[in-house]
C-alpha positions in Angstrom: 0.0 0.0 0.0 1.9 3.3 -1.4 1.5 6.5 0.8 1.3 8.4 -1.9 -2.1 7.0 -3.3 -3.6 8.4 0.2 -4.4 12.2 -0.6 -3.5 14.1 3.2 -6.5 15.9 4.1 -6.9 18.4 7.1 -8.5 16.8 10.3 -11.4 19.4 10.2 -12.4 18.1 6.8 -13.4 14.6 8.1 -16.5 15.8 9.7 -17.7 16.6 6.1 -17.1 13.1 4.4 -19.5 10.4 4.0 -18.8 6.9 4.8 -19.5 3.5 3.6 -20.7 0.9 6.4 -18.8 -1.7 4.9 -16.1 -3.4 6.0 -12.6 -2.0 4.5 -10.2 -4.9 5.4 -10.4 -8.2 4.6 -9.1 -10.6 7.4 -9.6 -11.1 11.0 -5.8 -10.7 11.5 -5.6 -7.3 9.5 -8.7 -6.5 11.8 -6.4 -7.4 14.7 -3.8 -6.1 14.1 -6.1 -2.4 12.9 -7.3 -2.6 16.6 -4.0 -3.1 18.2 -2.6 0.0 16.1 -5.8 1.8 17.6 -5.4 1.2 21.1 -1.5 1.9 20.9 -1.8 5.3 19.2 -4.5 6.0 21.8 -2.6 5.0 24.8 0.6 7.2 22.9 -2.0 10.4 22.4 -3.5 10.6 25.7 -0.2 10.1 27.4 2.5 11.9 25.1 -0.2 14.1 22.6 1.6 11.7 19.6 0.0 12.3 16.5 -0.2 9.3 14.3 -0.8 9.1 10.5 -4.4 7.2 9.9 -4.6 5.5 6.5 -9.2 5.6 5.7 -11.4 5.5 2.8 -14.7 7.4 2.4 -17.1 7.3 -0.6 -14.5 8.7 -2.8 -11.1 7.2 -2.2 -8.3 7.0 0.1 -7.1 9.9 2.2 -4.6 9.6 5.4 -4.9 12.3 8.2 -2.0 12.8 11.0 -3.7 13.8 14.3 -3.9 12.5 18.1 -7.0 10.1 18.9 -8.5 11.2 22.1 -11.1 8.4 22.6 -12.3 4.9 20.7 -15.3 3.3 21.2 -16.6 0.0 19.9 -17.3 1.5 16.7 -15.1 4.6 15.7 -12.3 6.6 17.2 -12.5 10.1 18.4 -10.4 12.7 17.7 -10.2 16.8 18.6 -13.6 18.8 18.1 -15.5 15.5 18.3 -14.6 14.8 15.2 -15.1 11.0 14.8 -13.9 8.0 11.8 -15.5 5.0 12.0 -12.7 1.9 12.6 -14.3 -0.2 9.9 -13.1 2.5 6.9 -9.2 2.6 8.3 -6.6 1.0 6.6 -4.1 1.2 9.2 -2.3 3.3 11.8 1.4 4.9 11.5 2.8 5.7 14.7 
């Protein structure tokens, strides 16, 4: 997966995009290892305000985002401003 096919978008732009309810990865281990990723980069956030890079697709393509997750829930993550991605449209986490 090339970074470069990811267009970087501004945090505050997420709140605008539409997303599919379908599932983005394929395997339970890519799942697995998506939610490991997660609860690192939250753990990383709360405690040393790290910003990781987020690798998602909306209705129209791929886009990446590099911000700090504040909170996850079963379903999405939060980040600043409420803004919230759903888990099941991310690709993967860069730390």
């Amino acid at each position: 997966m090339s970074d470069n096919t990811f267009k970087l978008i501004n945090k505050e732009e997420i709140s605008s995009l539409h997303f599919p309810k379908e599932e983005i990865l394929k395997s339970d281990k890519e799942m697995k290892i998506r939610s490991e990723e997660i609860h690192r980069a939250i753990a990383l956030g709360n405690l040393e305000h790290q910003k990781v890079t987020i690798y998602f697709s909306d209705n129209a393509g791929k886009k990446r985002v590099e911000t700090t997750i504040w909170a996850v829930t079963d379903s999405a993550i939060v980040l600043k401003q409420n803004t919230v991605l759903p888990i099941n449209r991310i690709h993967k986490l860069e730390i």
